[in-house]
Phi, psi and omega in degrees: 000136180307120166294158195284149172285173160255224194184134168218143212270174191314292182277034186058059126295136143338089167245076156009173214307132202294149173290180144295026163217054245199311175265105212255136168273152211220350188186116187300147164304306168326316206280324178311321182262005155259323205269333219033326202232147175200124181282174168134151215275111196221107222022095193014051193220149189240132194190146211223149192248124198230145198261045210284110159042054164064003146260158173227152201240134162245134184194177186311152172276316179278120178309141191265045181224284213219054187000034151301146177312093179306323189315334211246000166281180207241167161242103166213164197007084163062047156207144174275157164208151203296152191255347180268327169267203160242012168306157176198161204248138141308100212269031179226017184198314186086047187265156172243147183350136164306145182091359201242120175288093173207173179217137206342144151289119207290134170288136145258159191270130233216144149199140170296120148218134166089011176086020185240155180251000000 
């Protein structure tokens, strides 16, 4: 199970857990879970959504180590990973690999209703 996420605002500030009416649908499940990874813009913050071992992960699009596009890494055994380095992200807390000077990949807060994430 996913540790709970936060929520951030445009200039990536911290405001905690979203109200309930708060929440947009962003993608079909179907289309996530054939695609694993599927990008896109959500109140004007860019972020990608991944399809991890029957879980979804919502989380920064850009590596916070060497901003590379995350959109364009790969997924395995519960981790993301950067397509420019050999770094990788934890999809369920957002730490990244040991040894790598970065700080966590920021998590959004993510739910299925309706066959939609």
């Amino acid at each position: 199970m996913y540790e709970r996420p936060i929520l951030v605002d445009e200039r990536h500030q911290t405001i905690g857990v979203p109200a309930e009416e708060k929440w947009m649908p962003v993608c079909g499940l179907s289309r996530l879970i054939s695609q694993t990874i599927v990008c896109a813009r959500v109140t004007g913050v860019d972020l990608i959504l991944v399809w991890n071992e029957g879980h979804v992960a919502a989380c920064e699009r850009t590596c916070p180590h060497e901003q590379a596009d995350l959109g364009l890494g790969h997924v395995s055994g519960g981790r993301l990973f950067c397509p420019r380095h050999a770094a990788s992200f934890e999809l369920r807390n957002g730490r990244i690999s040991f040894g790598w000077p970065s700080r966590p990949l920021r998590l959004y807060p993510v739910r299925i209703e309706d066959e939609q994430v």
